[in-house]
C-alpha positions, 0 to 999 in steps of 0.5 A: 374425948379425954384421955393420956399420952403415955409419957402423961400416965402414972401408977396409981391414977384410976378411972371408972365408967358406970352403967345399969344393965338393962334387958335390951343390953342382954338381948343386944348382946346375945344377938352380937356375940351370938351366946343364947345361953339361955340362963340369958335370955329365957327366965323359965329356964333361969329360974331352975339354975343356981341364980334363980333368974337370969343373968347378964353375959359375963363378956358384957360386963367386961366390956365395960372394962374396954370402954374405961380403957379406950376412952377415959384411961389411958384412952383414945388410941389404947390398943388392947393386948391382954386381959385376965378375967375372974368371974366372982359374982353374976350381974342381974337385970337392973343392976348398976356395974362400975368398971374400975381400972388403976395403973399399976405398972409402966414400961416406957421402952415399949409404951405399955401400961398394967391396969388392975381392972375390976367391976363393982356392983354395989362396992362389990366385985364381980369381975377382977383382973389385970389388963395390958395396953400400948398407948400412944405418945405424946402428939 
């Protein structure tokens, strides 16, 4: 796996990771976070709701911000401290998710990052934010 030391990192580098959502992502999801929602799980049910049908788990998304996190950028080693979340648009069954993350600030006295973080779906967001980390030092 790639990934930076902090003394590595600088405000400004980006790093992604894509995925398409696929039914058997929703249903594991729902099966391990235990959230049966069903606007999920259940299309009958969706298809009366605001989306029309149904809709991947918002957390699932997100998730996808921690894999950018601890394994491209910074990377291994990456202890997650923090995350802001602002759900703008829902996530379907078949749609492809980028998560985004920028380095924005760095505190070298305490080894800790600020990424803005985002996902995209179609150059579009549905997830903003703004994460803090640690990351580990060189060797």
């Amino acid at each position: 796996m790639d990934g930076f030391a902090f003394e590595e990192l600088s405000v400004g580098q980006t790093a992604r990771f894509a995925k398409t959502i696929t039914e058997a992502d929703i249903l594991m999801f729902a099966a391990v976070s235990g959230d049966t929602n069903p606007v999920h799980i259940d299309a009958e049910h969706a298809a009366g709701t605001m989306f029309k049908q149904r809709i991947a788990h918002g957390m699932l998304s997100a998730g996808l911000i921690s894999a950018v996190l601890g394994t491209r950028l910074p990377g291994p080693g990456t202890i997650y401290m923090g995350q802001t979340l602002k759900f703008r648009a829902p996530v379907k069954i078949g749609d492809t998710v980028t998560a985004v993350v920028e380095v924005t600030a760095l505190d070298p006295a305490k080894r800790r990052a600020t990424l803005s973080t985002t996902c995209l779906v179609g150059g579009k967001p549905v997830i903003e934010g703004e994460a803090t980390v640690m990351v580990p030092a060189r060797g």
